[in-house]
Backbone as CSV, one residue per row, in Angstrom:
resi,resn,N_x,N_y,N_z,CA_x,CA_y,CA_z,C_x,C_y,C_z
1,UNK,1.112,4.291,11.764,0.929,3.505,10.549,-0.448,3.788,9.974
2,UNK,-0.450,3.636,8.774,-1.634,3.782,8.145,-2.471,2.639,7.079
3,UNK,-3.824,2.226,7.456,-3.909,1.134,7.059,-5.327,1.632,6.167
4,UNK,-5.615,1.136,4.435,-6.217,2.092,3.615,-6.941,0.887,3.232
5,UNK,-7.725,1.344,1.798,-8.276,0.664,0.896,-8.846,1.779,-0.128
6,UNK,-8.118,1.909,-1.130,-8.320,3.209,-1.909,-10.253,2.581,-2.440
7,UNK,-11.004,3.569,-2.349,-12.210,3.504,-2.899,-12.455,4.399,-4.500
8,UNK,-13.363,3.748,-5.600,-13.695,4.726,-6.666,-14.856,5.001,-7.053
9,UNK,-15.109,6.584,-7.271,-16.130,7.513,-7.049,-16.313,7.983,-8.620
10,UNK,-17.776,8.039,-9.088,-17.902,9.032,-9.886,-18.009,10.848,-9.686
11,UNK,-18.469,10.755,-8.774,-18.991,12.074,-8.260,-17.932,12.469,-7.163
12,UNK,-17.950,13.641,-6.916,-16.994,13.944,-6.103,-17.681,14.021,-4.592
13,UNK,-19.647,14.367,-5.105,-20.284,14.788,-3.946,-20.048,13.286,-2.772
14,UNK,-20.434,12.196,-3.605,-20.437,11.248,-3.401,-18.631,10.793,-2.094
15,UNK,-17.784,10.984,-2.996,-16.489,10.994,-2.295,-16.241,11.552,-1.086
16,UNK,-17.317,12.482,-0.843,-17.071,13.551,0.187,-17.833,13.316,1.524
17,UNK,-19.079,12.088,1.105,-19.547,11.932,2.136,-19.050,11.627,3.804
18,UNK,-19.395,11.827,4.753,-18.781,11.343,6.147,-19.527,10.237,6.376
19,UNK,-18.841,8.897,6.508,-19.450,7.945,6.956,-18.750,7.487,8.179
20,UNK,-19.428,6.445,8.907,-19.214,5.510,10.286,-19.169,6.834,11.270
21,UNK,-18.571,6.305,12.559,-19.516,7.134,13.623,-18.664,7.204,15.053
22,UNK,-18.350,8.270,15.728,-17.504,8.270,16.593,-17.654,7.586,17.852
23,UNK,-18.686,6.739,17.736,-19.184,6.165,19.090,-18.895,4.486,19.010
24,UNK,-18.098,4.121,18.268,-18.077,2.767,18.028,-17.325,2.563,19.172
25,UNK,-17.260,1.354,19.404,-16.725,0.907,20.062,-15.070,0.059,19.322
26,UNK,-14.046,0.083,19.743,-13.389,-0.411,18.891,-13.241,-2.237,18.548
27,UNK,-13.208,-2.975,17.907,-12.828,-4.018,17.704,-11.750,-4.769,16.858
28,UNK,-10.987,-5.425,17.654,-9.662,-6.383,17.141,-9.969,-7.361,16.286
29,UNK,-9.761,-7.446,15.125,-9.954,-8.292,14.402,-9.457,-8.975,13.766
30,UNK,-9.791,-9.579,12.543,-8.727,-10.372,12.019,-7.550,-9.735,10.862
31,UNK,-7.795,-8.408,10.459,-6.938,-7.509,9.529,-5.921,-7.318,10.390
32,UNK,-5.808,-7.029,11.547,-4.465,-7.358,12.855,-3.796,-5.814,12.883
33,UNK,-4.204,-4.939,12.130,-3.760,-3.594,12.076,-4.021,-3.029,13.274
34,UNK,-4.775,-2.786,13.823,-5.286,-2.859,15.194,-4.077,-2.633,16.260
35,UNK,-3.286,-3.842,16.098,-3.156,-4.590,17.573,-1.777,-3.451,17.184
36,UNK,-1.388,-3.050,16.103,-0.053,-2.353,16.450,-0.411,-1.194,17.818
37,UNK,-1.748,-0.818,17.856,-1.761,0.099,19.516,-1.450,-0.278,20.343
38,UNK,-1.305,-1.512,20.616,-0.309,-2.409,21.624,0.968,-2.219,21.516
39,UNK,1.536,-2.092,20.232,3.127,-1.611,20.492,3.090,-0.430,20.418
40,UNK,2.931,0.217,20.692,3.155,2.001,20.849,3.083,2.881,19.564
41,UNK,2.444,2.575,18.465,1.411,3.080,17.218,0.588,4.071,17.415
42,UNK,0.654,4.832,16.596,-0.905,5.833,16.113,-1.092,4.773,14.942
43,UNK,-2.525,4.291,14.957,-3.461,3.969,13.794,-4.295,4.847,13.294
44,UNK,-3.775,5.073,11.664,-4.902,5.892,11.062,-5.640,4.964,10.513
45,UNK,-6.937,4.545,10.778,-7.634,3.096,10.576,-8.543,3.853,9.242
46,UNK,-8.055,3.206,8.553,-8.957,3.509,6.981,-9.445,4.744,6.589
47,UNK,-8.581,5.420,6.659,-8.967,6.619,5.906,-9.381,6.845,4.545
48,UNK,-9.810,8.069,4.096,-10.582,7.915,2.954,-9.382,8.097,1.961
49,UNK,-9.509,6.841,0.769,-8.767,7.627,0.082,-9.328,7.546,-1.597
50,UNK,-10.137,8.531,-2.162,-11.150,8.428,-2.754,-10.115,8.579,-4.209
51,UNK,-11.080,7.899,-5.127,-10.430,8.303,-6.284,-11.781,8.560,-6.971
52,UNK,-11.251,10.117,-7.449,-12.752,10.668,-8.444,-12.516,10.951,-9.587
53,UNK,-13.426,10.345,-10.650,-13.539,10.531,-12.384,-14.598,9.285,-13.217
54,UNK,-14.583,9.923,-14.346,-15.450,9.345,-15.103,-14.891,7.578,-15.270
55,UNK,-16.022,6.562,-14.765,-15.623,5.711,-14.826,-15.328,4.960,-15.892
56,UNK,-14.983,5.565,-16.844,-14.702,4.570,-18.004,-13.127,4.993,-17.907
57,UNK,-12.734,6.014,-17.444,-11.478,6.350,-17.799,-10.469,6.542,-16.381
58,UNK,-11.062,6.477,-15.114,-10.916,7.077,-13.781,-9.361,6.704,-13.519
59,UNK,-9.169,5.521,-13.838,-7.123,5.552,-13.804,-6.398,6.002,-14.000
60,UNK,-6.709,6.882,-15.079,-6.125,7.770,-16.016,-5.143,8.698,-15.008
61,UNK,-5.704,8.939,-13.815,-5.215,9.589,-12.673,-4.942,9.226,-11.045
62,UNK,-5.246,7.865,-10.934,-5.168,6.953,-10.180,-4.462,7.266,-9.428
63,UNK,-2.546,7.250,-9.511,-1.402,7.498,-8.743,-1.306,8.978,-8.354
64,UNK,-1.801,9.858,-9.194,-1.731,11.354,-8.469,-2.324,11.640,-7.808
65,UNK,-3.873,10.975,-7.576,-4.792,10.904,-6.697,-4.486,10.120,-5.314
66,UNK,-4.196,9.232,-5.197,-3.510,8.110,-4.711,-2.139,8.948,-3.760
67,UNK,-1.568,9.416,-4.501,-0.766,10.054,-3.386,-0.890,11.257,-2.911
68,UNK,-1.305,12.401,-3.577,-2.222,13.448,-2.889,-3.013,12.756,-1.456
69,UNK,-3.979,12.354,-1.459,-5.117,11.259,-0.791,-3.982,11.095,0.523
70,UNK,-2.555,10.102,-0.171,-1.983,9.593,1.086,-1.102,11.041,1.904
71,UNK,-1.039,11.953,1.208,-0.003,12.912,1.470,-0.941,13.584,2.776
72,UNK,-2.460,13.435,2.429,-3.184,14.321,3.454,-3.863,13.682,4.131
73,UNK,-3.441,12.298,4.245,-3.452,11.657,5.240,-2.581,11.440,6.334
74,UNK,-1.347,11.361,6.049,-0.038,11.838,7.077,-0.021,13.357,7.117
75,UNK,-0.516,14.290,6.421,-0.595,15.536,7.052,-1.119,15.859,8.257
76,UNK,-2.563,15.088,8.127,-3.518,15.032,9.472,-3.014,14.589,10.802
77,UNK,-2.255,13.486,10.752,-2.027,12.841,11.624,-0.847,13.626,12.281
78,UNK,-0.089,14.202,11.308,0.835,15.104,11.899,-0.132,15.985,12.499
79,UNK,-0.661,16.809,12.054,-1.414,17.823,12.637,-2.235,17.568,14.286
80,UNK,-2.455,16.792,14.357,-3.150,15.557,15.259,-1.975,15.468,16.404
81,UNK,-0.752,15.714,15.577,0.311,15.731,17.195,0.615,14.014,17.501
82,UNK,0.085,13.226,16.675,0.246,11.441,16.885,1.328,10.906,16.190
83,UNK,1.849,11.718,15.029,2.860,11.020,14.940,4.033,11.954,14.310
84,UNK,5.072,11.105,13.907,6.974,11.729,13.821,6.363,11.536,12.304
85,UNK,6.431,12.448,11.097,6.316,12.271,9.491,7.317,11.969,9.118
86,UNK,8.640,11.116,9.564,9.347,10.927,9.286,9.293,9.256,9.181
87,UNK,8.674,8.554,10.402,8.118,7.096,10.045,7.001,6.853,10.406
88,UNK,6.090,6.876,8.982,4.956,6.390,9.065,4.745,5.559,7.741
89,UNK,4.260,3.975,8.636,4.361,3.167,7.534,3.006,2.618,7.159
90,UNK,3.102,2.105,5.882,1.615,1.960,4.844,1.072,0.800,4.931
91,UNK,0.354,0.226,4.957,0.042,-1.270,4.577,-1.457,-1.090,4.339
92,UNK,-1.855,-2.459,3.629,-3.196,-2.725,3.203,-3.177,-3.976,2.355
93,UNK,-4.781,-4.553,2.589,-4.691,-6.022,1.441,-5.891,-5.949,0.601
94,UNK,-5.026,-6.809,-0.637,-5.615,-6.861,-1.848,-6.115,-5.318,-2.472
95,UNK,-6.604,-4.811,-2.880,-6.711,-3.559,-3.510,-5.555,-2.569,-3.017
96,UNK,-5.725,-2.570,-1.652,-4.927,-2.051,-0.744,-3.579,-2.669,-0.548
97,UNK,-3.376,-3.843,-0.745,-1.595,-4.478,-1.132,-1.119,-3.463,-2.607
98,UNK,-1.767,-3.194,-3.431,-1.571,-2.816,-4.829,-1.141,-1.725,-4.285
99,UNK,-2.286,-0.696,-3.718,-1.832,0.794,-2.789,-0.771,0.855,-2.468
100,UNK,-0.423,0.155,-1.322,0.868,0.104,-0.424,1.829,0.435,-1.942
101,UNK,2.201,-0.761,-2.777,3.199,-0.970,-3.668,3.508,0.344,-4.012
102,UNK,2.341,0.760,-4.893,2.241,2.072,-5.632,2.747,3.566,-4.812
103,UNK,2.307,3.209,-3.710,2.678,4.392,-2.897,4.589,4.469,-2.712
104,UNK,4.645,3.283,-2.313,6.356,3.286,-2.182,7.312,3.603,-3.796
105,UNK,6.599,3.174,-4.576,6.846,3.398,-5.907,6.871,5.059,-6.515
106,UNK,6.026,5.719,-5.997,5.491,6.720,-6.426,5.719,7.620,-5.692
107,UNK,6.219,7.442,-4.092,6.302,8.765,-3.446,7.509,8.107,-1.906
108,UNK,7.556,9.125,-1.462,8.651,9.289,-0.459,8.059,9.617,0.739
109,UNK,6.755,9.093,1.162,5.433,9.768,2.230,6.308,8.598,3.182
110,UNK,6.574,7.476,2.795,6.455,6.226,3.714,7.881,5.777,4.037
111,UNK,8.122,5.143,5.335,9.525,4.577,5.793,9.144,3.266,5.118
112,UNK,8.305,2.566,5.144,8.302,1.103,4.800,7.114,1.022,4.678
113,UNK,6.327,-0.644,4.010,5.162,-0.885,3.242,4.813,-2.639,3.984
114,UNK,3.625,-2.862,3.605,3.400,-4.170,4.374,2.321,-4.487,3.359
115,UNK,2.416,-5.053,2.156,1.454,-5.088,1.202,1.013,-7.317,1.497
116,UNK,-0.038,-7.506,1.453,-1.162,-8.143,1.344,-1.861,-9.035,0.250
117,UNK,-2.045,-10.133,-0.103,-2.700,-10.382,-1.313,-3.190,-9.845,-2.091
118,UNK,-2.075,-9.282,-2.652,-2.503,-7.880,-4.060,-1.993,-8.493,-4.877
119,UNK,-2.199,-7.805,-6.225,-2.445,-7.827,-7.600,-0.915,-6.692,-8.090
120,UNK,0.640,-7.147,-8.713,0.730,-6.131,-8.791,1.369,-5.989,-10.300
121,UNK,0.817,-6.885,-10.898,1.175,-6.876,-12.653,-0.368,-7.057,-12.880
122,UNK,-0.472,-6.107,-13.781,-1.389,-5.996,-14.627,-1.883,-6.711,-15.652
123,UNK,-0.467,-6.788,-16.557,-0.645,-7.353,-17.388,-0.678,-8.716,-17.647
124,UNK,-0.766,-9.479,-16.317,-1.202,-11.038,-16.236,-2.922,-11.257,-15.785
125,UNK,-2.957,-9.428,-15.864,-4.591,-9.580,-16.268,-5.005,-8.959,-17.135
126,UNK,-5.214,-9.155,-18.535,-5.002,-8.272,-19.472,-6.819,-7.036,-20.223
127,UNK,-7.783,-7.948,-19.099,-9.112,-7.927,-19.631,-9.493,-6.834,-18.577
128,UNK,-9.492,-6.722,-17.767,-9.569,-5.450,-16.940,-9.180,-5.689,-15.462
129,UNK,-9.200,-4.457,-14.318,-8.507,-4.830,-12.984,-9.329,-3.808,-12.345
130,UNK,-9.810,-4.489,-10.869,-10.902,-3.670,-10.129,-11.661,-3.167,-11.164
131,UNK,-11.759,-1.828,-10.947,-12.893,-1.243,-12.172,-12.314,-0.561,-12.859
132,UNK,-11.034,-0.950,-13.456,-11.125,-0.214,-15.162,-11.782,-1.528,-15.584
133,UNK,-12.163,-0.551,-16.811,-12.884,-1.382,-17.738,-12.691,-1.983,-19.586
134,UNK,-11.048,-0.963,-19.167,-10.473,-0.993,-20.560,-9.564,-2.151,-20.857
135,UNK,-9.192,-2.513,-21.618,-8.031,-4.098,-21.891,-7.226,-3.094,-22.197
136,UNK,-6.167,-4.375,-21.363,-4.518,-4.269,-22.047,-4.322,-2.972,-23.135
137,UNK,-5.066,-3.104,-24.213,-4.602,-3.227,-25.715,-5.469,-1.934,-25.729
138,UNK,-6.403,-1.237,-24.830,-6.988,-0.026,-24.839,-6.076,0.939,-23.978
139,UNK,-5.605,0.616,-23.052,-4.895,1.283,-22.234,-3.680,0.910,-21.832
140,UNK,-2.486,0.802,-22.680,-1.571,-0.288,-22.103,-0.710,0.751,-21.410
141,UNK,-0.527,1.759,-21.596,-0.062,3.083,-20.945,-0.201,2.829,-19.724
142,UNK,-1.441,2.459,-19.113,-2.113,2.937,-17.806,-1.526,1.748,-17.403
143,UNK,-2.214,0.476,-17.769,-1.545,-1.155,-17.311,-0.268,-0.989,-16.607
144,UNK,1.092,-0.457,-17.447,1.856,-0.360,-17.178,2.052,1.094,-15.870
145,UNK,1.943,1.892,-16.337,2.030,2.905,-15.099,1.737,1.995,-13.753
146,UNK,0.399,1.558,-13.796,-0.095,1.014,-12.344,0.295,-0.061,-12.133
147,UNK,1.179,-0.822,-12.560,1.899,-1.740,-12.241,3.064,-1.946,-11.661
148,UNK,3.119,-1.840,-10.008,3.961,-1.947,-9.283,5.876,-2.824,-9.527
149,UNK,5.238,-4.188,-10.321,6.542,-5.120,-10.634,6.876,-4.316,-11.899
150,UNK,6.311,-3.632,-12.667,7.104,-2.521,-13.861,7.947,-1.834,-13.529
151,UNK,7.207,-0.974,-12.448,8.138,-0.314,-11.492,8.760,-0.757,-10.289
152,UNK,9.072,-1.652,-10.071,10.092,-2.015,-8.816,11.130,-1.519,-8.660
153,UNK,12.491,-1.289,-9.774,13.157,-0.222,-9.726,13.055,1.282,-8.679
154,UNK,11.388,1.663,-8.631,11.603,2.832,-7.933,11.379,2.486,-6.360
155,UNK,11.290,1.763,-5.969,10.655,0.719,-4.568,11.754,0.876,-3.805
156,UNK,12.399,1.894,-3.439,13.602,2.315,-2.859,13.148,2.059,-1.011
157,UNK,12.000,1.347,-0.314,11.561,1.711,0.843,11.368,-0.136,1.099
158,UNK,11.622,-0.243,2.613,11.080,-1.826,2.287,9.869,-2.131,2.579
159,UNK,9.821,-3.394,1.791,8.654,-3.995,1.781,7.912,-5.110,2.199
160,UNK,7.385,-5.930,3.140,7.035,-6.841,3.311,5.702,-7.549,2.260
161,UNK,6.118,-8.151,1.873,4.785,-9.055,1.060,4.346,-10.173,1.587
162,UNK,2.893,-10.331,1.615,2.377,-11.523,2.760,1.518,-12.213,1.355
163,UNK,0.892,-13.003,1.076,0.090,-13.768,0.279,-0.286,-15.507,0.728
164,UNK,-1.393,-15.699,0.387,-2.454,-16.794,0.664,-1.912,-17.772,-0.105
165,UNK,-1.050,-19.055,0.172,-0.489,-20.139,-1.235,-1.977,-20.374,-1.754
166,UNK,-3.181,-20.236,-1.571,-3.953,-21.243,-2.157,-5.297,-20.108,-2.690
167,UNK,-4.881,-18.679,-2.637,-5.565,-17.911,-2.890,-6.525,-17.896,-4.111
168,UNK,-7.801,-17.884,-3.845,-8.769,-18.593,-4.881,-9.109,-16.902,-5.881
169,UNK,-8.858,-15.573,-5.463,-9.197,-14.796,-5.761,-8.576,-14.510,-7.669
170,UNK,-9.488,-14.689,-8.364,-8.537,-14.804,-9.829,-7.558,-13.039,-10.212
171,UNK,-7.768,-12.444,-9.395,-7.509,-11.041,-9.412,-5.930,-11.047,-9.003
172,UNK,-6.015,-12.085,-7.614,-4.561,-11.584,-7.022,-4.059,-13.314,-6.502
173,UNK,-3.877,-14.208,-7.880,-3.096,-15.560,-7.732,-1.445,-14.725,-6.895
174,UNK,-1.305,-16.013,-6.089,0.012,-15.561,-5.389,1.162,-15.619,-6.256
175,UNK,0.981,-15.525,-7.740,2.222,-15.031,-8.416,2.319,-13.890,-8.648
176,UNK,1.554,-12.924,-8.564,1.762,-11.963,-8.470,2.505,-11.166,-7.234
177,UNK,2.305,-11.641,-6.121,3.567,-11.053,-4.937,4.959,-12.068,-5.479
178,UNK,4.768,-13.386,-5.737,6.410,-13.988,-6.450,6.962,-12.890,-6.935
179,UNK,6.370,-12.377,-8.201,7.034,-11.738,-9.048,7.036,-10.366,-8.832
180,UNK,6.363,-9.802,-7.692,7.088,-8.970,-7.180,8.025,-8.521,-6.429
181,UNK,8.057,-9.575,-5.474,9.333,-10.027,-4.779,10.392,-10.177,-5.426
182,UNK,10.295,-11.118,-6.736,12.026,-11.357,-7.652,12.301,-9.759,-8.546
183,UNK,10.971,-8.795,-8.327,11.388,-8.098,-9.285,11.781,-6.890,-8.238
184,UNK,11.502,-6.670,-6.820,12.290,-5.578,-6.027,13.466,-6.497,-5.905
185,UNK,14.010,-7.247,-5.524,14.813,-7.860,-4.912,15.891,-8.114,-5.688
186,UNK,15.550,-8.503,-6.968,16.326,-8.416,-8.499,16.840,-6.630,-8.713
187,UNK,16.391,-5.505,-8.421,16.411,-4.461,-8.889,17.426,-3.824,-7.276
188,UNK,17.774,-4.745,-6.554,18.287,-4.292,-5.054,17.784,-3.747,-4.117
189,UNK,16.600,-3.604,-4.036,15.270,-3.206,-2.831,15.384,-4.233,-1.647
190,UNK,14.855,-3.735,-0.656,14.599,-4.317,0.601,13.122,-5.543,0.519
191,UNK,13.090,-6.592,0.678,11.673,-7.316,0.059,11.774,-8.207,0.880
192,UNK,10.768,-8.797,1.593,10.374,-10.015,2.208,9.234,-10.492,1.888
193,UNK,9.556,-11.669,1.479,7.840,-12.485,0.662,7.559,-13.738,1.825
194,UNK,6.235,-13.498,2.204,5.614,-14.670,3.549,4.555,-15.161,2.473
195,UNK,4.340,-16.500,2.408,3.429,-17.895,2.126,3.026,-18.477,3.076
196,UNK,1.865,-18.065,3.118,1.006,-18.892,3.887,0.272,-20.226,3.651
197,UNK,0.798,-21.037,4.021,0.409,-22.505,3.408,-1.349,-22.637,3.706
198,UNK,-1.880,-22.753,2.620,-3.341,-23.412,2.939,-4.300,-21.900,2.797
199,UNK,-3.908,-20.999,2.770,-4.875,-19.665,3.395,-5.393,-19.793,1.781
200,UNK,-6.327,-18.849,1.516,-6.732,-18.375,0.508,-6.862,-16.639,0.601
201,UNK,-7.710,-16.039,-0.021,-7.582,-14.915,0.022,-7.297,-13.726,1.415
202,UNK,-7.951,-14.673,2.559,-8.407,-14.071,4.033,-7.913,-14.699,4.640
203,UNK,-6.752,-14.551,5.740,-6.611,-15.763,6.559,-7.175,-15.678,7.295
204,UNK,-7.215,-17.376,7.646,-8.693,-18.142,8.618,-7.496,-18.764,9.774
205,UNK,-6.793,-19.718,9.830,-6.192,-20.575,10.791,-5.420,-19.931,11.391
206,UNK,-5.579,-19.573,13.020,-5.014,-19.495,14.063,-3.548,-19.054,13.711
207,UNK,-2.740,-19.949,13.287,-1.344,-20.231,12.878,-0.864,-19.410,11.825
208,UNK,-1.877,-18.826,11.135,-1.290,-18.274,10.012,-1.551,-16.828,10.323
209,UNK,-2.849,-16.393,11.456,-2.746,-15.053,11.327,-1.747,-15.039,12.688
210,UNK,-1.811,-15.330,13.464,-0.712,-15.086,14.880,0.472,-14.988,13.792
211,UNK,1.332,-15.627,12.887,2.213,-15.702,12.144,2.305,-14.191,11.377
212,UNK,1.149,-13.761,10.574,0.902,-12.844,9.879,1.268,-11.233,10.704
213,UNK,1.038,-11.209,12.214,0.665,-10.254,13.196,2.582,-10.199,13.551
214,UNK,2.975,-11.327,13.823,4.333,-11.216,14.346,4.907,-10.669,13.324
215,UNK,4.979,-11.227,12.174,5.495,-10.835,10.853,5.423,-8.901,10.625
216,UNK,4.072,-8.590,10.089,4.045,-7.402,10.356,4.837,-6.312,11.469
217,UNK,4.613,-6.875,12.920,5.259,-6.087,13.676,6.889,-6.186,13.763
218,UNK,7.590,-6.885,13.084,9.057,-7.020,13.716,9.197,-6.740,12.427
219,UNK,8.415,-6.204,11.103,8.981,-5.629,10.506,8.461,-3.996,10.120
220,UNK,7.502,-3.522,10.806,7.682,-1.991,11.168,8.186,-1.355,12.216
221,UNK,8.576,-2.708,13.530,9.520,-2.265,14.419,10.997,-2.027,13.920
222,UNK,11.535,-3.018,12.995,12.580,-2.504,12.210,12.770,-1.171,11.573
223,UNK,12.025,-1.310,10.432,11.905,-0.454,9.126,11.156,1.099,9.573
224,UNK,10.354,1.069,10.593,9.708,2.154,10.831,9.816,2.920,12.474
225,UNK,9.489,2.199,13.483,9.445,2.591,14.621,10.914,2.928,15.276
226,UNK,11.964,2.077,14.327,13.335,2.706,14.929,14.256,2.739,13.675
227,UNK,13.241,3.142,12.958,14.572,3.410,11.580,15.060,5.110,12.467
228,UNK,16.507,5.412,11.655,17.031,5.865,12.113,16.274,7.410,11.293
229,UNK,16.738,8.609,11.142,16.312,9.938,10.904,16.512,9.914,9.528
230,UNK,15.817,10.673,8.554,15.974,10.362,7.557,17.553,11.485,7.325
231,UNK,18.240,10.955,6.164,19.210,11.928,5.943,19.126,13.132,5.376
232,UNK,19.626,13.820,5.948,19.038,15.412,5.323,19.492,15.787,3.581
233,UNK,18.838,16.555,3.033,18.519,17.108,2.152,19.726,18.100,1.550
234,UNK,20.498,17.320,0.564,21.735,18.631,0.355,21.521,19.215,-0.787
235,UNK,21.923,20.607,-0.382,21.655,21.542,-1.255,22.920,21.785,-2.676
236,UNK,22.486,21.468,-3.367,23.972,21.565,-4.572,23.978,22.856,-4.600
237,UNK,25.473,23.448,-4.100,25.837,24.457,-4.551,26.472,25.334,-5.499
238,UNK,26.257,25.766,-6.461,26.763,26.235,-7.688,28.000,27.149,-7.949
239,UNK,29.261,27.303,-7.860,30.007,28.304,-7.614,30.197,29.213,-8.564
240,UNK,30.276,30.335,-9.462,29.843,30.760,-10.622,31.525,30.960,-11.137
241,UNK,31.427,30.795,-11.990,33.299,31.016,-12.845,33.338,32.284,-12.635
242,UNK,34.923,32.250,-12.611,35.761,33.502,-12.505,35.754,34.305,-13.475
């Protein structure tokens, strides 16, 4: 599984830097991504997944970047000998809930998704999101492209959605996983929406992340660790007239 937080770069030098350090020691925490090494997981723990361009306009390319980024991130890991590229599943929160969406939306890298107090209509924020800096009404092209509940239709992979009922973050109010939930689920996608009573953006209480951890795992033990092979690839064959 792979657990992200897309970052944005002006510079590319900048994007390229190597940061943190092979001597850490590891620690379990409260993001709970972790603990899938307990069920028999490769964790690719935050890989880079940079997005580079001029920041007034840097969205403009967001999703091609975005999945390139994720494509050579399961390349590695294949390469690495850690995992089957056949199920490897995505998750991330808040910037990274949006990721997850987009990725299942946009590409065929992933068996299943585990998206997080994200943001995934745009246009119930119409003044800007993370760092664009353009409105609605400057870029409504883009709004829409990066808007996961626009595209739910293509969300052909399942999805778990987790969100905070009391989430104070004005970026990612928990109507935004509602209405992404009624809008895969409306369109015939695989969708599970979890409410966490009381949490806000981070969960804090005992009860809600032990809840959050079970949740996650019995649904990439489903969807990913024993989904079945993917179906092969048929070739249309053309027979030419007589």
């Amino acid at each position: 599984m792979i657990w992200a937080y897309p970052l944005d770069y002006a510079d590319p030098s900048t994007a390229g830097q190597v940061t943190g350090s092979s001597q850490r020691f590891t620690q379990m925490g409260w993001p709970l991504h972790l603990f899938f090494l307990l069920d028999g997981y490769a964790v690719l723990d935050n890989p880079s997944m940079p997005v580079v361009g001029d920041p007034r306009k840097i969205y403009d390319t967001y999703l091609e970047q975005l999945v390139a980024g994720a494509k050579a991130a399961v390349d590695k890991a294949v390469e690495l000998g850690v995992t089957d590229r056949d199920r490897v599943g995505i998750t991330g929160h808040s910037h990274g809930g949006l990721m997850t969406a987009n990725l299942l939306a946009h590409s065929d890298l992933f068996r299943a998704g585990i998206a997080r107090s994200g943001a995934y209509n745009h246009t119930v924020r119409p003044f800007g999101f993370q760092n664009e800096r353009r409105t609605l009404w400057e870029a409504r092209d883009i709004y829409l492209k990066l808007s996961p509940m626009i595209n739910a239709d293509k969300i052909d992979e399942p999805l778990l959605i987790i969100h905070g009922e009391a989430d104070v973050n004005p970026g990612t109010i928990p109507f935004q996983s509602e209405l992404l939930y009624q809008a895969v689920r409306g369109t015939g996608g695989t969708v599970r929406l979890v409410v966490l009573p009381f949490e806000s953006h981070g969960y804090a209480a005992l009860e809600s992340v032990e809840h959050t951890m079970a949740e996650m795992l019995v649904w990439f033990d489903r969807y990913v660790k024993n989904a079945p092979p993917r179906p092969a690839v048929r070739t249309a064959v053309v027979t030419p007239p007589r």
